[in-house]
C-alpha positions in Angstrom: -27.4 170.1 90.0 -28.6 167.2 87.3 -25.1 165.7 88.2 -26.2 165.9 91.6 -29.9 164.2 91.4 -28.3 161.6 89.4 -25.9 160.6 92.1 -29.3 160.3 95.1 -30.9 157.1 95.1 -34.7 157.2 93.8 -36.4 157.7 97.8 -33.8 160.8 98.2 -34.5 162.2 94.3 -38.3 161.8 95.6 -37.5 163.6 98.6 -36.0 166.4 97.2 -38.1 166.8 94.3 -41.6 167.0 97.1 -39.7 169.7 99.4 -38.6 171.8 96.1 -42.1 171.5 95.4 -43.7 172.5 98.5 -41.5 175.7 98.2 -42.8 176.8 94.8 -46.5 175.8 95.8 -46.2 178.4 99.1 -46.8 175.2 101.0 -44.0 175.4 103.2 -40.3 176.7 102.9 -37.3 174.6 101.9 -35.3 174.4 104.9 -31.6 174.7 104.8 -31.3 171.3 106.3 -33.8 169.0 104.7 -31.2 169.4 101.2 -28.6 168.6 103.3 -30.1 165.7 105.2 -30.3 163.8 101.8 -26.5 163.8 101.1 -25.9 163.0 105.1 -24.2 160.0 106.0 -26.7 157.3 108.4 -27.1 157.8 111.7 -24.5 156.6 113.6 -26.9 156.0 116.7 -30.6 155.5 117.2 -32.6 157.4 119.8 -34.8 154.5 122.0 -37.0 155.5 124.8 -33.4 154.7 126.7 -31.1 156.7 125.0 -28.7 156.0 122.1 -27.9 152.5 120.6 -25.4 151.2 118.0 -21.9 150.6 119.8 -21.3 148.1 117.2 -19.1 149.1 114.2 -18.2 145.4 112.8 -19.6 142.2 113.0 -18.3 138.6 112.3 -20.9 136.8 111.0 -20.3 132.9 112.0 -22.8 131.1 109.7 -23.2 126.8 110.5 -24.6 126.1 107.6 -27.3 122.6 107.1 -28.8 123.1 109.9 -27.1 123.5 113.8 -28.9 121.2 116.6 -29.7 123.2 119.7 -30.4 120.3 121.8 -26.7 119.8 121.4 -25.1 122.8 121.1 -26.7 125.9 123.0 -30.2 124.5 124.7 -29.0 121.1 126.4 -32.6 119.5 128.0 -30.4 117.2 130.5 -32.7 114.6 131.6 -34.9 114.8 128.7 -35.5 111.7 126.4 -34.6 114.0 123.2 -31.4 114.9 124.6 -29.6 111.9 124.0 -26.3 111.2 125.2 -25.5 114.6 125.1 -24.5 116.3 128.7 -24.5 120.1 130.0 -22.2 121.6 131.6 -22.0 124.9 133.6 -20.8 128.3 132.4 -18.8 131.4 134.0 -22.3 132.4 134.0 -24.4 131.1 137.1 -27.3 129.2 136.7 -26.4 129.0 132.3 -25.3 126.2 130.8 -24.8 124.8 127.7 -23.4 121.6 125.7 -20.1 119.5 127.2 -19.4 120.5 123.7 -18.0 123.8 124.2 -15.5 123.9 127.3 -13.7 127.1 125.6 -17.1 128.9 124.9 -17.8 128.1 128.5 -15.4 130.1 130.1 -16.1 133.4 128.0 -19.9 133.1 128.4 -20.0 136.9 130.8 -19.7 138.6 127.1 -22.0 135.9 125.4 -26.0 136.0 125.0 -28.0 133.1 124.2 -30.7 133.1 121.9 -33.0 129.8 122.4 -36.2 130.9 120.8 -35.4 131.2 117.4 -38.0 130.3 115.0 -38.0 129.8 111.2 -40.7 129.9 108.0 -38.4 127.6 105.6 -37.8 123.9 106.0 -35.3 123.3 103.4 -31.7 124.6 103.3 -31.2 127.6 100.4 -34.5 128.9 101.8 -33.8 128.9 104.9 -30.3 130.3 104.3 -31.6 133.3 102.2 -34.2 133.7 105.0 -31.7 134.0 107.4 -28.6 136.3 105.6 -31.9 138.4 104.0 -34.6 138.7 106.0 -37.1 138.1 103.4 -38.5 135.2 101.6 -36.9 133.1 98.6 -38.4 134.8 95.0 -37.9 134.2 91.3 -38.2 137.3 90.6 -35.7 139.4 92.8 -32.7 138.8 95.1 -32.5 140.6 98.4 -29.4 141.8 100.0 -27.6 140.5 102.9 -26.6 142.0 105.9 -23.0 143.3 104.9 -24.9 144.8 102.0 -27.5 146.7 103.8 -24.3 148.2 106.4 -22.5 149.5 103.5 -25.2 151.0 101.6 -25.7 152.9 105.1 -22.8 153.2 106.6 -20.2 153.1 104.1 -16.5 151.6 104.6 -14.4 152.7 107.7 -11.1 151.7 105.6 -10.9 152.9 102.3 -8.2 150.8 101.3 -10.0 147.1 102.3 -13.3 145.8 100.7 -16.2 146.4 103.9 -17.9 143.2 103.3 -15.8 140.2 102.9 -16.8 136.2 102.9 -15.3 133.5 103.8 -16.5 130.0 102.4 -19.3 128.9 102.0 -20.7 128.8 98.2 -22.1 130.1 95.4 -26.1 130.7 96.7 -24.9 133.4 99.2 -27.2 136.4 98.4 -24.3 139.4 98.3 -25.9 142.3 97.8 -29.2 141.6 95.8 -30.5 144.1 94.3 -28.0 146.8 95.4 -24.9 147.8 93.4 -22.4 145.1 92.8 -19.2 147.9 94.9 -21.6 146.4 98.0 -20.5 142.5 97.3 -18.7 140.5 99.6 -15.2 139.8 98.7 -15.5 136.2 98.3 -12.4 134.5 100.2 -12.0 130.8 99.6 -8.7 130.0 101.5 -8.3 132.0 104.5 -4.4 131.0 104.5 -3.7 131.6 100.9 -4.0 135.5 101.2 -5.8 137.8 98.6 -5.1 136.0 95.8 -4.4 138.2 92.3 -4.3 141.4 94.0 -0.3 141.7 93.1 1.0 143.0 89.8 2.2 140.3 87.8 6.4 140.5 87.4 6.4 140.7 84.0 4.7 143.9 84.2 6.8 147.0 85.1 4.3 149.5 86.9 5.5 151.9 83.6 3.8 149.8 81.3 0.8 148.8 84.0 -0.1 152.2 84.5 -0.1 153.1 80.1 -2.8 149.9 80.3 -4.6 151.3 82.7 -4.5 155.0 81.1 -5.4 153.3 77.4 -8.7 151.6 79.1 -9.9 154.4 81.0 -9.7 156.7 77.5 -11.9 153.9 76.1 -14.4 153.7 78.6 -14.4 157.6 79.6 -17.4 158.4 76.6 -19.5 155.4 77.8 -19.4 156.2 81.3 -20.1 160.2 80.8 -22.7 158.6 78.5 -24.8 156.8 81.1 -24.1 158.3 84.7 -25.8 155.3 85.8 -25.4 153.5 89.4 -24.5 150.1 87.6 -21.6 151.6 85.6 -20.3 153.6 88.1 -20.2 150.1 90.2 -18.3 149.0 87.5 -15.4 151.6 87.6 -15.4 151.8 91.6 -14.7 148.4 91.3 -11.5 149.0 89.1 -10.1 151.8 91.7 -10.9 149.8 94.4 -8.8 146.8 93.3 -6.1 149.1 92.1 -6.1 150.8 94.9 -5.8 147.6 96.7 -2.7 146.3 94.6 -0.5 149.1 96.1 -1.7 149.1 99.9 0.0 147.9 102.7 -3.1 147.1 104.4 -3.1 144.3 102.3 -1.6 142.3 104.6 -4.2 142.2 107.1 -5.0 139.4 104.5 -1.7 137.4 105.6 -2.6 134.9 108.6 1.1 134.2 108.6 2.5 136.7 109.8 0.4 136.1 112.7 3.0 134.0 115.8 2.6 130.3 115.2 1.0 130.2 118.5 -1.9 132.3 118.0 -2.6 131.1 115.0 -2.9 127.6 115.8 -4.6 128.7 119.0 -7.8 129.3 116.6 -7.8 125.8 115.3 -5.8 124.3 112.0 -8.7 124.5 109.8 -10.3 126.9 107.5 -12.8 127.8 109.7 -10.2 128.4 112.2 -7.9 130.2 110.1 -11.0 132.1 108.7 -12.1 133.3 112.4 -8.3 134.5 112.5 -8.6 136.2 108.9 -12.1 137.5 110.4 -10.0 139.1 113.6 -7.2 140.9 111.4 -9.7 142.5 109.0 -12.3 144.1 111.8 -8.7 145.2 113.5 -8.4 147.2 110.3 -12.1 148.5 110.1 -13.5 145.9 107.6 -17.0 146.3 108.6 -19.0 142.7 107.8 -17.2 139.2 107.5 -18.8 136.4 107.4 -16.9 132.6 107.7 -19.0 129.6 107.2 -19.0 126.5 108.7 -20.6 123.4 107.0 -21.5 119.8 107.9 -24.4 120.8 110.6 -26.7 118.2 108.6 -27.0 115.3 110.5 -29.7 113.4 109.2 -27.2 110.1 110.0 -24.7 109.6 112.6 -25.5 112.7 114.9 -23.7 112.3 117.6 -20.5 111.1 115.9 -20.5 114.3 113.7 -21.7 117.0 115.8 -19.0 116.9 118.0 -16.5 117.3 115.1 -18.1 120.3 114.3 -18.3 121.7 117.9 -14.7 120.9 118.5 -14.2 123.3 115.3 -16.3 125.8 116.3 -15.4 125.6 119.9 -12.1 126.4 119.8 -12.5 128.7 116.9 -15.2 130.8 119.0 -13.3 130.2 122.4 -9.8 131.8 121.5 -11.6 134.2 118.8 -13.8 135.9 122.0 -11.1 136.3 124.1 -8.6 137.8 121.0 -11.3 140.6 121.0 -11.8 141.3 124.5 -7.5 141.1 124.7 -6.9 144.1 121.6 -9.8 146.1 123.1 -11.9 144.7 120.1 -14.8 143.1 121.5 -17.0 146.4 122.5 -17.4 147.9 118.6 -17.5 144.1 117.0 -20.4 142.1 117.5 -20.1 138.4 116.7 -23.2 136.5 115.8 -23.5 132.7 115.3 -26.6 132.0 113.1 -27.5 129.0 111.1 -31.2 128.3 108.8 -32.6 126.3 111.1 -32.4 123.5 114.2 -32.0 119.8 114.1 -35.4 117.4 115.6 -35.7 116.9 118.7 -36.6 113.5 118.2 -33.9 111.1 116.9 -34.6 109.0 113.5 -34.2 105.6 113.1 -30.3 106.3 111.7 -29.2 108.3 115.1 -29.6 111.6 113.3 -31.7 114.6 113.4 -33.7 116.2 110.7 -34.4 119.9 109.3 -36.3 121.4 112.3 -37.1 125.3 111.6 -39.7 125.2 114.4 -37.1 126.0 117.2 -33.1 127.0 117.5 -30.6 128.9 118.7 -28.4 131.7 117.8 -26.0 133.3 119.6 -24.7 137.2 120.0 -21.8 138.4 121.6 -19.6 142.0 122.1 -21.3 144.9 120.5 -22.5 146.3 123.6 -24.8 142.9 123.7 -25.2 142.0 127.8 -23.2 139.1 128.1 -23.6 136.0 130.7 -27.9 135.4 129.6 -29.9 133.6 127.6 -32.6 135.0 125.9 -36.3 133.3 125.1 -37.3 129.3 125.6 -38.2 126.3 124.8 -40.1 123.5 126.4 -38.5 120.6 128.9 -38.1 118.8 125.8 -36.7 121.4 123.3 -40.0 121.0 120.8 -41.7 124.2 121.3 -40.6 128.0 121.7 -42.5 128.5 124.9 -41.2 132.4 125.9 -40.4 135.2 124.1 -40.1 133.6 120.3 -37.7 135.3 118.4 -38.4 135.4 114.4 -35.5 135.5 111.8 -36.2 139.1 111.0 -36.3 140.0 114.4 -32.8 138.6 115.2 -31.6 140.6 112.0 -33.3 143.7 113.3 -31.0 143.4 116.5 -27.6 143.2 114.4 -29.4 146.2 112.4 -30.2 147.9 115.9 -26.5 147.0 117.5 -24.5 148.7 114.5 -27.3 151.9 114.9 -28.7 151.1 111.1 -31.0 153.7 110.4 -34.4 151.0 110.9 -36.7 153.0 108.7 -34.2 154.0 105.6 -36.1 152.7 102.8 -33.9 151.5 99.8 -35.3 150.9 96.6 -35.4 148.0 94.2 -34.7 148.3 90.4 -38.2 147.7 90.3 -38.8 150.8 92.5 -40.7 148.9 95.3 -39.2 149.9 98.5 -37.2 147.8 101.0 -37.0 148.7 104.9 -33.6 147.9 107.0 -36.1 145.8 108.7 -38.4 143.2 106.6 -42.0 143.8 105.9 -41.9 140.2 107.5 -41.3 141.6 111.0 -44.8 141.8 111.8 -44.4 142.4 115.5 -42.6 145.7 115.1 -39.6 145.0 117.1 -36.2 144.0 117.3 -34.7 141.3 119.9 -32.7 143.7 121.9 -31.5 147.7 122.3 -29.4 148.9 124.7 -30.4 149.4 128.2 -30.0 152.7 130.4 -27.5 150.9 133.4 -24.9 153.3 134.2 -22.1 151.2 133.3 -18.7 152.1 131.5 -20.2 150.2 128.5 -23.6 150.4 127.1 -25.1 147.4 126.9 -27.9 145.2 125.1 -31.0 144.3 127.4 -34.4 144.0 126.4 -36.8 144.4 124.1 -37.4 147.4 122.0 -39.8 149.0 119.3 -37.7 148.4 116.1 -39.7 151.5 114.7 -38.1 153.8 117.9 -42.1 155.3 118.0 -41.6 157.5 121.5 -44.8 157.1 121.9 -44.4 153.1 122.6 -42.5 151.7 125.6 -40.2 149.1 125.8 -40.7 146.3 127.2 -38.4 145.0 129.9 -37.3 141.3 131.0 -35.8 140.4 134.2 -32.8 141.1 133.4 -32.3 144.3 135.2 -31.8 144.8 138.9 -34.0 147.6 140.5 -32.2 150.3 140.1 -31.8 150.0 136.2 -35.4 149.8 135.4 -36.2 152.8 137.6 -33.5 155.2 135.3 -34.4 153.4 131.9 -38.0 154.1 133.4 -37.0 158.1 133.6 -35.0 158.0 130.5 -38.0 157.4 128.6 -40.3 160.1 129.9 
């Protein structure tokens, strides 16, 4: 039993330790369940006043880091005097358009939802990145996890043999996973074409003589670690299994773009961020749960419209083949992609043809998952200054990723400090998430509307017009 309290986070130990003591006071019985329910894995799905959510089991994270413009990406304003030489063109979605920018992206927008209401509290770039990959604000004095950390901690790995959270690029600021245990990291991938580098046995090893090294260091550390049963040393060894574990799997190719036909592999674009949303593809196909590729250079304080469409041809093509790769392996449906960046770009342009840090109003972008496709959801003004319907705060959109992968929204997780931290940040003062799934009685569940993040039955949803009549009258019955 003390083997088996020390292994419970400090919420379940508390739990346990009130029911035990509610059955020694006569208060109430222990029942045979509420033991149980502490060693349970998450909920795999979340009960909404429209049935079950959480069709999502991965997600590829596509992060534009310094700052993506909206005006010129996913919110064109044609006609507008902020818009700038920029044009809009239409979509395979009627009446949705978006920047001449992304010709790929615009064929596959049926499986793509818009975001254009975004709003941000940080200005400056490491803030603003934290506040977007955390949810919460920037402190001295603790680090938050990120989103790949908060759906292993509650979900575990799929694949036993693969790291669940893996990163690709970016740098050194990324929060991993803050204040949880170091086994909940992101494997940090550099060159998506170079492979998993060091995770083969050196040849002047024999695996005789490997194995006596590995046998010789667990007899040194055995006394410590029976010595303190402690989350942070047992990270520590987990981490040793894991990587030898690794070593000798053939999964390990999933890491190998190579083997990958020439074809396909230049389909996604012969760059790293190409390569990485390749990389990103193989490793969901094996269950790898969260990977995240960055792409830099969105800060265009000079020269805007000479850079941004470098980085749009990048992350057009990228995007373009990487959608339809899903929706062609029968991928697309369990793996939502999101495209998120700290903030948006001015709408007015500065005296050097650039744009400047604008946190006020952008645009995100979700897609697969059992997200809607072929919408865009919120707005801003004729001139792209203002979020004029349905604003959409950072730790709302974060709540929706929580809410598509059925995250358990009020699991609270516990600090080193001991103070407790929801799935969803104490920053998300309006109580809900972006979207939920709706109640249409299609093959595939999908993501419509507004929902109470805190699934109170007692609260409705609220819905947009995004539903034809005879969708709002069953998600209408559904919720009595």
């Amino acid at each position: 039993m003390k083997n088996l309290l020390s292994n419970l986070d400090d919420v379940s130990r508390r739990e346990f330790t009130a029911y035990a003591a509610k059955a020694c006071l006569g208060v109430s019985i222990l029942p045979m369940g509420g033991a149980a329910s502490a060693f349970a894995a998450p909920e795999k799905s979340i009960d909404t006043p429209i049935g079950k959510i959480g069709t999502a089991k991965n997600v590829i994270y596509l992060y534009m880091s310094g700052g993506m413009t909206h005006l010129d990406t996913f919110d064109p304003k044609p006609g507008a005097e902020t818009q700038g030489p920029v044009q809009a063109i239409q979509t395979a979605s009627d009446g949705l358009q978006i920047s001449e920018y992304f010709p790929k992206l615009a064929k596959q927008m049926k499986d793509v939802a818009l975001v254009r209401s975004l709003s941000s509290t940080q200005g400056a770039h490491e803030r603003g990145r934290y506040l977007m990959r955390t949810s919460y604000t920037q402190r001295g004095t603790i680090r938050h996890p990120a989103m790949g950390a908060w759906l292993m901690r509650l979900s575990g790995r799929k694949n036993k043999s693969l790291p669940g959270n893996v990163r690709i690029g970016g740098d050194s600021t990324h929060p991993g996973a803050g204040f949880m245990e170091a086994s909940y990291s992101p494997l940090p991938i550099g060159d998506p074409t170079a492979g998993l580098q060091n995770s083969k046995r050196p040849k002047n090893v024999k695996q005789d003589q490997f194995d006596k090294r590995l046998d010789i260091a667990n007899q040194l550390d055995k006394k410590f670690r029976n010595r303190f049963n402690q989350k942070q040393v047992r990270s520590y060894t987990d981490a040793y299994t894991d990587a030898i574990k690794l070593m000798s799997s053939k999964e390990l190719e999933a890491f190998n773009v190579y083997l990958e036909p020439e074809a396909k592999r230049l389909a996604y674009g012969d760059d790293a961020f190409g390569q990485g949303c390749l990389l990103a593809r193989r490793l969901v196909e094996q269950d790898v749960r969260f990977v995240e590729v960055t792409l830099g250079g969105w800060d265009t304080h000079q020269s805007n419209f000479i850079r941004v469409p470098e980085r749009t041809a990048i992350l057009d093509q990228a995007l373009g083949t990487l959608l339809a790769d899903l929706r062609e392996r029968g991928l697309l449906e369990k793996t939502l992609v999101v495209v998120a960046s700290e903030f948006g770009r001015t709408p007015t342009i500065n005296q050097n043809a650039g744009r400047d840090h604008y946190p006020r109003a952008f645009s995100g972008l979700l897609a697969g998952g059992g997200i809607k496709g072929g919408v865009a959801y919120g707005k801003t003004d004729e001139k792209g200054i203002d979020v004029i319907e349905n604003k959409v705060e950072v730790p709302q959109f974060n709540a929706t990723i929580a809410q598509a992968l059925g995250l358990p929204m009020k699991k609270i997780v516990t600090s080193p400090s001991r103070r407790p931290y929801p799935v969803r940040s104490e920053r998300d003062t309006s109580s809900t998430s972006l979207v939920t799934v709706s109640g249409c009685l299609t093959r595939r569940r999908r993501v419509t509307l507004i929902a109470d993040a805190t699934h109170a039955p007692s609260r409705r949803c609220r819905l947009p017009q995004l539903f034809s009549d005879r969708e709002k009258s069953r998600s209408r019955a559904s919720s009595l």
